[in-house]
N, C-alpha and C positions, 0 to 999 in steps of 0.2 A: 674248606672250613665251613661253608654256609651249607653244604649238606650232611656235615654236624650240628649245625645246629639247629637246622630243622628238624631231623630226626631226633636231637635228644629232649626238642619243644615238644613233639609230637608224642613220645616213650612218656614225658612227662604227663601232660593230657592225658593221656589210656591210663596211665598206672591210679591219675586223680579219678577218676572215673571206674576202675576197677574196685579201690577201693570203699568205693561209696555201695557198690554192685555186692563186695563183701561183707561189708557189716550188714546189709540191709538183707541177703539169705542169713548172716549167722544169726538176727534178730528172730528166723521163723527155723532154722532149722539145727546149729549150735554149731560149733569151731570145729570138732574135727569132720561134722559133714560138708561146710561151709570149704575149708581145706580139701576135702575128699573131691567135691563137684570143681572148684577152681585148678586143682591139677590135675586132676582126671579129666577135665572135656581141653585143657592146654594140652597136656600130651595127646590126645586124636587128633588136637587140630594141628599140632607140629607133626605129627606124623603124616598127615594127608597131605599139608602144604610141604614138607620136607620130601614126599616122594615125587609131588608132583613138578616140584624145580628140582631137585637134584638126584631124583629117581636112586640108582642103587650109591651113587658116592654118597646119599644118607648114611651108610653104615659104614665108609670106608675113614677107619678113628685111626691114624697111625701116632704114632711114640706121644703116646698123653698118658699122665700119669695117673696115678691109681686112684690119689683120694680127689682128681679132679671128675672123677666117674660120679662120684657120690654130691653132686654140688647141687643136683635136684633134690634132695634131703634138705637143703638151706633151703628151700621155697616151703617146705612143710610151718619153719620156724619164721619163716618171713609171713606168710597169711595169715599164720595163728597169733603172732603178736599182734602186727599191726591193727586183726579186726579188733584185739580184744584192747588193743591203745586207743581205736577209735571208740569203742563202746563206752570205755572209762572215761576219758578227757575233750569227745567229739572230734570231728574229723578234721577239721585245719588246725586245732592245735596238734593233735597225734603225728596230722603229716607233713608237719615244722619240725620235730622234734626228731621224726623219723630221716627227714632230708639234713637236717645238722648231723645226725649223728651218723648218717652216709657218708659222709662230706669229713666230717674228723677221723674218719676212720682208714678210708682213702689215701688223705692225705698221710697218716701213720701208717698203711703200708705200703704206700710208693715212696716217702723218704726212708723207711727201713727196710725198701726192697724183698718186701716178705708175698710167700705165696708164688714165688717166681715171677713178680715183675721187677721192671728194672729200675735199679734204683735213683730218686730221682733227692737232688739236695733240697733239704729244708731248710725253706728262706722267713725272714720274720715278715715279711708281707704273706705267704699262707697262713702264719697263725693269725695274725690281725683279720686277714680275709674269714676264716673261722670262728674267729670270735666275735666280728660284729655279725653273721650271722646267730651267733649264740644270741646274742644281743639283741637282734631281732625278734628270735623266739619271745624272750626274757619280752620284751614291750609287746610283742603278740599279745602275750597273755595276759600280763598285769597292766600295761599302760591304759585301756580303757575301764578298767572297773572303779576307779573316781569319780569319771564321766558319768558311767550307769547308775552308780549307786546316788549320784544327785538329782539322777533323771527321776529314780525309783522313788526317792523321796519326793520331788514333788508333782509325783501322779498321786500319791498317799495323799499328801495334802489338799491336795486340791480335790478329790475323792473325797475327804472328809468335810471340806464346803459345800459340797450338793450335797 
């Protein structure tokens, strides 16, 4: 269990860091080059680190199904949104919103066992768990702007006395 959850600490880190690495090419070069460079130098570097630990079992795929072939197709729609979530809304509210809706989605298909995983029962402590992460988001974004907007005012003010 602890090296899950190191590894899933760490996935998380890279993916934060990835996508700061994303928007910041789509800023100079646009979404689908942005896309194009982000899986195109992942697939060489899975292919090199993939040959070099598991040399030809790389290609040995037995009974997988068809449309699980195509699931690097979801990383074209995962890059493209996310940069352009973070370009509209900045980047920790975009990837609050992206990890909530990870997280509900999940959860709806391991309690309806979809996708061929198995199915797992839905208890009302995962929706509460999911919803105060909504909740979360929900005071990410809105809880501080009372704050600012009192700060804001009295930099104005006080700007208007000098």
């Amino acid at each position: 269990m602890i090296l899950g959850l190191l590894f899933s600490l760490i996935a998380g880190a890279l993916l934060s860091v990835q996508n700061i690495f994303n928007s910041k090419v789509n800023e100079r070069a646009g979404s689908w080059a942005t896309t194009t460079l982000v899986l195109g130098l992942g697939f060489l570097a899975s292919m090199v680190f993939g040959l070099l630990f598991e040399g030809k079992e790389l290609f040995h795929l037995q009974n997988m199904k068809l449309w699980y072939w195509f699931s690097g197709l979801l990383g074209i729609g995962v890059v493209t949104f996310i940069v352009q979530g973070m370009k509209h809304l900045g980047p920790s509210y975009a990837i609050s919103i992206v990890f909530a809706s990870q997280l509900a989605f999940a959860l709806l298909w391991d309690s309806l066992g979809l996708l061929g995983l198995e199915k797992v029962p839905f208890t009302f402590k995962q929706l509460i768990g999911v919803l105060v992460i909504v909740g979360g988001v929900v005071v990410f974004k809105f809880g501080g702007r009372r704050e600012s907007q009192v700060q804001a005012k009295k930099m104005v003010e006080l700007t208007n006395e000098v």
